[in-house]
C-alpha positions as CSV (number, residue, x, y, z in Angstrom):
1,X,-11.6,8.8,-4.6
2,X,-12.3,10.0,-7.9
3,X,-11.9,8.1,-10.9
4,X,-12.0,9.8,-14.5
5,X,-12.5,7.4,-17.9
6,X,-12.1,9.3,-21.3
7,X,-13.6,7.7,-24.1
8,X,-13.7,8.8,-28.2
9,X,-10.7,8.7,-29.6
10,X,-9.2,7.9,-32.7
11,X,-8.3,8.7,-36.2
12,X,-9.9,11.2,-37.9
13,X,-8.6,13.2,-41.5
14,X,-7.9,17.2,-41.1
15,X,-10.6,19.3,-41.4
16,X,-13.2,16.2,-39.8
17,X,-15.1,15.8,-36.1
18,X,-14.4,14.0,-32.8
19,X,-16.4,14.3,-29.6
20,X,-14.7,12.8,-26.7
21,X,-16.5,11.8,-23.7
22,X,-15.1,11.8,-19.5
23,X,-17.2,9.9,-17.2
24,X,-16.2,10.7,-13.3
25,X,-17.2,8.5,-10.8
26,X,-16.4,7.3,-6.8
27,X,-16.8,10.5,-5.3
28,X,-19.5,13.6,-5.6
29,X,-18.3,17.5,-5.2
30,X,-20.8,20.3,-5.0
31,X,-18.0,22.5,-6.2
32,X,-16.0,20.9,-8.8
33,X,-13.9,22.3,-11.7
34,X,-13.3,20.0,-14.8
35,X,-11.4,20.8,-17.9
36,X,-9.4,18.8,-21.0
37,X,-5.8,19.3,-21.7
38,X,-3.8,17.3,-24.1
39,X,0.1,16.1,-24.6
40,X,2.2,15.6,-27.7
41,X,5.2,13.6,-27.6
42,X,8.3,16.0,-26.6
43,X,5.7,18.4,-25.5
44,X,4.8,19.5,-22.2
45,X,1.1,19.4,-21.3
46,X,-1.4,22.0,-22.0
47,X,-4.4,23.3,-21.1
48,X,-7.6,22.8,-24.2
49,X,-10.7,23.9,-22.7
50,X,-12.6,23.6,-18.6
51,X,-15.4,24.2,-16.3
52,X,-15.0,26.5,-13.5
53,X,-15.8,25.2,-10.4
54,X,-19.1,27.0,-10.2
55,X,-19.5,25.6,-13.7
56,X,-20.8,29.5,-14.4
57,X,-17.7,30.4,-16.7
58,X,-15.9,28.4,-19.5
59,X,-12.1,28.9,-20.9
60,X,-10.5,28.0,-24.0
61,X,-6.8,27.6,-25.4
62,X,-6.2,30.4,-27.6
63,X,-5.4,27.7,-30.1
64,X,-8.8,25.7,-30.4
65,X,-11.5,29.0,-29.6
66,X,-14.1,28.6,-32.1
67,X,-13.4,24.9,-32.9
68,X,-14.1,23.3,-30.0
69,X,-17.1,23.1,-27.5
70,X,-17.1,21.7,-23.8
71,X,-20.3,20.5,-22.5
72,X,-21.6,18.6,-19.6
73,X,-24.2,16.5,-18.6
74,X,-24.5,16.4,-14.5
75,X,-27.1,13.7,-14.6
76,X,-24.7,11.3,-16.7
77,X,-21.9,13.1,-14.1
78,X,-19.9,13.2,-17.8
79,X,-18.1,16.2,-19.6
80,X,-17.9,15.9,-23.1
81,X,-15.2,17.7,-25.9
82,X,-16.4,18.6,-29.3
83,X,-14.0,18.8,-31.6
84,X,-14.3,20.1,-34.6
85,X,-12.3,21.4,-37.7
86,X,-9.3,19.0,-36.1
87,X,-5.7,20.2,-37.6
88,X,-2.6,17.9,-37.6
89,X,-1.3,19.7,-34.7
90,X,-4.4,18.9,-32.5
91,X,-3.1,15.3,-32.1
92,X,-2.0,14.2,-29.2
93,X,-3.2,12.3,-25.8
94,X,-6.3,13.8,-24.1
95,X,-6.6,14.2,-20.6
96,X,-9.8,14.8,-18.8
97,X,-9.2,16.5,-15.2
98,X,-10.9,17.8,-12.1
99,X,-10.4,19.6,-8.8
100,X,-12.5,20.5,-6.0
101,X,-12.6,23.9,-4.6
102,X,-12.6,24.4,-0.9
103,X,-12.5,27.9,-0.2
104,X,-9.6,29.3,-1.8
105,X,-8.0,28.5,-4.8
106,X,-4.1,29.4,-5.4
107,X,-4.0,28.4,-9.0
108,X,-5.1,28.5,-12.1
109,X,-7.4,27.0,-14.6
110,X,-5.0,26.7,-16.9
111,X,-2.6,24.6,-15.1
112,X,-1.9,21.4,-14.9
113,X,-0.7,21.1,-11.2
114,X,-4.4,23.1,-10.3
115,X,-5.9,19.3,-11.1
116,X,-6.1,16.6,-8.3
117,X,-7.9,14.0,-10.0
118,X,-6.8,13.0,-14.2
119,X,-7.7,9.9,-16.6
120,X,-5.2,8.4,-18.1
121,X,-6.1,9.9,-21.7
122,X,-7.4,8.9,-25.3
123,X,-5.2,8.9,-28.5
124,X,-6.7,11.9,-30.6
125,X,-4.8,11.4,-34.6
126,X,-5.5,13.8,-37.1
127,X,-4.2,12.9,-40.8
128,X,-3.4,15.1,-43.9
């Protein structure tokens, strides 16, 4: 019922920018959590940065705090993912993901089985 489109990949040279974009439609929640998380090949994925569902708190990966910036515009209905100072080990596929909360939650933010609701990713490729 909901459908998730990421845009903005691409190839980009260590040390440059990328904002990706993740445009949710079909289906409004009053009480919706949204977040990015990423996969390398081999790798299993993992958690980069989300919205709690009251959109009130924001978390970040260890690994990208103070490089990247999640964002949202609720009249667009589109979370976006600044990227900035991008390493080699930042590339990978980027999900964008959501869930809905309806009165309890049993999970966590950081995981992937939390997420009901995923796009099926942009190619993120940072070069030396």
């Amino acid at each position: 019922q909901v459908q998730l489109v990421e845009s903005g990949g691409g190839l980009v040279q260590a040390g440059g920018s990328l904002r990706l974009s993740c445009a949710a439609s079909g289906s409004t929640f009053s009480r919706t959590a949204m977040g990015w998380f990423r996969q390398a090949p081999g790798k299993e994925r993992e958690f980069v940065a989300g919205f709690s569902w009251s959109g009130r708190n924001i978390y970040y990966a260890d690994s990208v705090k103070g490089r990247f910036t999640i964002s949202r515009d609720n009249a667009k209905n589109t979370v976006y993912l600044q990227m900035n100072s991008l390493k080699s080990d930042d590339t990978a596929v980027y999900f964008c993901a959501a869930f809905t909360y309806r009165g309890y939650f049993s999970g966590s933010y950081y995981l992937p089985d939390s997420y009901d609701y995923w796009g099926q990713g942009t190619q993120v490729t940072v070069s030396s």
